[in-house]
mmCIF file of the C-alpha atoms, coordinates in Angstrom:
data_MODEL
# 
_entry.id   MODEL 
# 
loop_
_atom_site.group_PDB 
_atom_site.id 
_atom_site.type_symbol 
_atom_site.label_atom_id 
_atom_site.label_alt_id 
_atom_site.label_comp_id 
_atom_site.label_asym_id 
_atom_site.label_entity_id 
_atom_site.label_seq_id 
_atom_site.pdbx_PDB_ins_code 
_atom_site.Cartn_x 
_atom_site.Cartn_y 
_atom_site.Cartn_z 
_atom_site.occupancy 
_atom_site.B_iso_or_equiv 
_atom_site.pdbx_formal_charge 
_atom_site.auth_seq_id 
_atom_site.auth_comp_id 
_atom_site.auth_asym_id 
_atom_site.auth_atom_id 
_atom_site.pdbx_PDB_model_num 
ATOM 1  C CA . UNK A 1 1  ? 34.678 24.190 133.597 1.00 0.00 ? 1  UNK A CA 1 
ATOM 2  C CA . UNK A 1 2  ? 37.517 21.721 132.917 1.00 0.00 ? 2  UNK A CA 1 
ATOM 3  C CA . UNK A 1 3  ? 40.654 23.286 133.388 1.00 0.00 ? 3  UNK A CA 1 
ATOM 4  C CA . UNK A 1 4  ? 42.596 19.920 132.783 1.00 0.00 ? 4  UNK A CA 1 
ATOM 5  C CA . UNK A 1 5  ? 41.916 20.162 129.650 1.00 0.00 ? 5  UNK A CA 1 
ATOM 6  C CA . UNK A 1 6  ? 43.823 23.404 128.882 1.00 0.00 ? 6  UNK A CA 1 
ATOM 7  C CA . UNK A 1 7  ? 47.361 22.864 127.412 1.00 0.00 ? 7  UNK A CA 1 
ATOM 8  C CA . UNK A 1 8  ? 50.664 24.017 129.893 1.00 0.00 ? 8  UNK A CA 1 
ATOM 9  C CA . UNK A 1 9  ? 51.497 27.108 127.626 1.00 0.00 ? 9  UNK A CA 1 
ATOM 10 C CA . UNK A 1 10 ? 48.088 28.604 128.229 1.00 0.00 ? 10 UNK A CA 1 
ATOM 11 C CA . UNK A 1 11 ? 48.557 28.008 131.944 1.00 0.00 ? 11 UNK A CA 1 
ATOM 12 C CA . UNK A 1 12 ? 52.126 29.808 132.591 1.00 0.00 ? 12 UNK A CA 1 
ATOM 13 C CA . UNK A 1 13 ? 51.088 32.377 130.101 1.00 0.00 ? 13 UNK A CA 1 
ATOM 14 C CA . UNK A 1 14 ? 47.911 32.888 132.135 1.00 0.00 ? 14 UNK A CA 1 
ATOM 15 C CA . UNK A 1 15 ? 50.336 33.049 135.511 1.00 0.00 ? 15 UNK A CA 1 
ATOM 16 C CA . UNK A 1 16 ? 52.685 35.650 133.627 1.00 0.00 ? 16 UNK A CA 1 
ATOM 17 C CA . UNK A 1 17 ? 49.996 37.808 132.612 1.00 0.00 ? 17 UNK A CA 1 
ATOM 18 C CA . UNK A 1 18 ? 48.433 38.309 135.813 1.00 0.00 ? 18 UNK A CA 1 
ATOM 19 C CA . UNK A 1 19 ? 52.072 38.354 137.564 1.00 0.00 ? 19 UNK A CA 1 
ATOM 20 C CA . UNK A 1 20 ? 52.416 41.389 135.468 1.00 0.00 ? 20 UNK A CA 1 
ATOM 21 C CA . UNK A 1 21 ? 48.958 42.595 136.604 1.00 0.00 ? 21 UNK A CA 1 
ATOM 22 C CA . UNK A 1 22 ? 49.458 42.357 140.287 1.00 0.00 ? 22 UNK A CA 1 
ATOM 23 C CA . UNK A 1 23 ? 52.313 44.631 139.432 1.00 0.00 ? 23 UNK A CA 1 
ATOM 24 C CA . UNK A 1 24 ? 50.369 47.235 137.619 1.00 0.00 ? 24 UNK A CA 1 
ATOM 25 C CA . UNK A 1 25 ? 47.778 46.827 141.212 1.00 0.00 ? 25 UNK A CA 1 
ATOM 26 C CA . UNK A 1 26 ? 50.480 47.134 143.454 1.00 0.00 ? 26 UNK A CA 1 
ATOM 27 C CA . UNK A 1 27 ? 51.860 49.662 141.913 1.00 0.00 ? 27 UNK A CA 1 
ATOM 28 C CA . UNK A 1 28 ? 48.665 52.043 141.321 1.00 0.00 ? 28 UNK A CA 1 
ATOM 29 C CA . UNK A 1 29 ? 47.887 51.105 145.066 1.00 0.00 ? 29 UNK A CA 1 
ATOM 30 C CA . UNK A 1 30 ? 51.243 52.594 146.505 1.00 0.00 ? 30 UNK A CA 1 
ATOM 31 C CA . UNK A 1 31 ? 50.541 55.388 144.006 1.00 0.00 ? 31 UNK A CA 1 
ATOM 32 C CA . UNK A 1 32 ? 47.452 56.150 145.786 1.00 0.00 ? 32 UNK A CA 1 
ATOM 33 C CA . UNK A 1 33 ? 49.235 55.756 149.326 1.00 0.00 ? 33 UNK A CA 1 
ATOM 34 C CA . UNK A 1 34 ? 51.870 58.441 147.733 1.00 0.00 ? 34 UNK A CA 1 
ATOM 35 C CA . UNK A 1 35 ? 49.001 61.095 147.405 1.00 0.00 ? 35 UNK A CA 1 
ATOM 36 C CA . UNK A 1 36 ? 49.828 60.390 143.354 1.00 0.00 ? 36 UNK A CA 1 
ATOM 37 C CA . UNK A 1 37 ? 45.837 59.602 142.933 1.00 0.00 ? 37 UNK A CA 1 
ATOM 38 C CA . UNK A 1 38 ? 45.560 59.882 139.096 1.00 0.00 ? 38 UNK A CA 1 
ATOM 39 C CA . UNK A 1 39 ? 47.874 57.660 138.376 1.00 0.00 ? 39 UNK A CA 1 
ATOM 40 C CA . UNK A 1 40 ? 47.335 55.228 140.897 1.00 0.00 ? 40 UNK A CA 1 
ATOM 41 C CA . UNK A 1 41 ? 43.808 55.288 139.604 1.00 0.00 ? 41 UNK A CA 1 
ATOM 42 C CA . UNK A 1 42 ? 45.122 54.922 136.318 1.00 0.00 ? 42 UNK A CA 1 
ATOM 43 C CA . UNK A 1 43 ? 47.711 51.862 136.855 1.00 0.00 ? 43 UNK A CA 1 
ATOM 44 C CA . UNK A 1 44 ? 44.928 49.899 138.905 1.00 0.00 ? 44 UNK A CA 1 
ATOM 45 C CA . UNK A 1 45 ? 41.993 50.700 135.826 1.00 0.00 ? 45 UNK A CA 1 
ATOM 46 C CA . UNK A 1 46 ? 44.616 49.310 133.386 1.00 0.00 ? 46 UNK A CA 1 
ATOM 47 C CA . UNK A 1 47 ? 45.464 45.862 135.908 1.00 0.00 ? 47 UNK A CA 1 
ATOM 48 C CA . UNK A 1 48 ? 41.548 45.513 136.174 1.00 0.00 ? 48 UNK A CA 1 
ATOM 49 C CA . UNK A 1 49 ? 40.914 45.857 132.024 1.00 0.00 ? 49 UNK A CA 1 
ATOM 50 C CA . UNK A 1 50 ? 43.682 43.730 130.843 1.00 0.00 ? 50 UNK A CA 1 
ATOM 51 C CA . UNK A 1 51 ? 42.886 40.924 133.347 1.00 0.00 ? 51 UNK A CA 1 
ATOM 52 C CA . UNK A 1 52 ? 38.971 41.215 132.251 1.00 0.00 ? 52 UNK A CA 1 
ATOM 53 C CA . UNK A 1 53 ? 40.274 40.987 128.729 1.00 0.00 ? 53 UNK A CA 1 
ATOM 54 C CA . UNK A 1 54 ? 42.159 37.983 129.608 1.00 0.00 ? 54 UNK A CA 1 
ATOM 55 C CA . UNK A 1 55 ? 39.914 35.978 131.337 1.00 0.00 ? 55 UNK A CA 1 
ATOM 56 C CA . UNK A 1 56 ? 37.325 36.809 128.335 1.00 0.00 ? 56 UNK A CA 1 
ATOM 57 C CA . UNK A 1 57 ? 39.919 35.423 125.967 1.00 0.00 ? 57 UNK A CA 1 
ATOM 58 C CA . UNK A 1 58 ? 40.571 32.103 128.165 1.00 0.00 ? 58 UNK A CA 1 
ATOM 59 C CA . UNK A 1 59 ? 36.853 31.188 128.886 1.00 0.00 ? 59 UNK A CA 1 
ATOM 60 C CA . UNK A 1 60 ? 35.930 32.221 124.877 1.00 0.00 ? 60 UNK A CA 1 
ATOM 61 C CA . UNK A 1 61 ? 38.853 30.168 123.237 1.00 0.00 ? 61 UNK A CA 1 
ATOM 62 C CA . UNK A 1 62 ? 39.801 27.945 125.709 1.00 0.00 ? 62 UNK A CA 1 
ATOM 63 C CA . UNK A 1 63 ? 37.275 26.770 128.545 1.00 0.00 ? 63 UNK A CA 1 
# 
């Protein structure tokens, strides 16, 4: 894995998407906390997807 070789708009798009991602986790984790468990469940099972979906998209197109 050469991640020199990936071009700067890949890389802050990669740190925006999971920016966003840590706030769907930290969210669904103080909606646990908040007896709220569904959604909390919810908001951390969509952070966990999207990011999987991301990282398959970076190491299929790009690594």
């Amino acid at each position: 894995m050469d991640f020199a070789s990936l071009p700067w708009n890949v890389f802050w798009v990669g740190i925006s998407y999971f920016l966003v991602t840590g706030v769907f986790f930290c969210v669904g984790f103080m909606r646990l906390l908040s007896q709220r468990v569904r959604s909390g469940i919810v908001c951390m099972a969509i952070a966990v997807i999207s990011g999987g979906f991301f990282l398959n998209y970076l190491f299929t197109h790009h690594i």
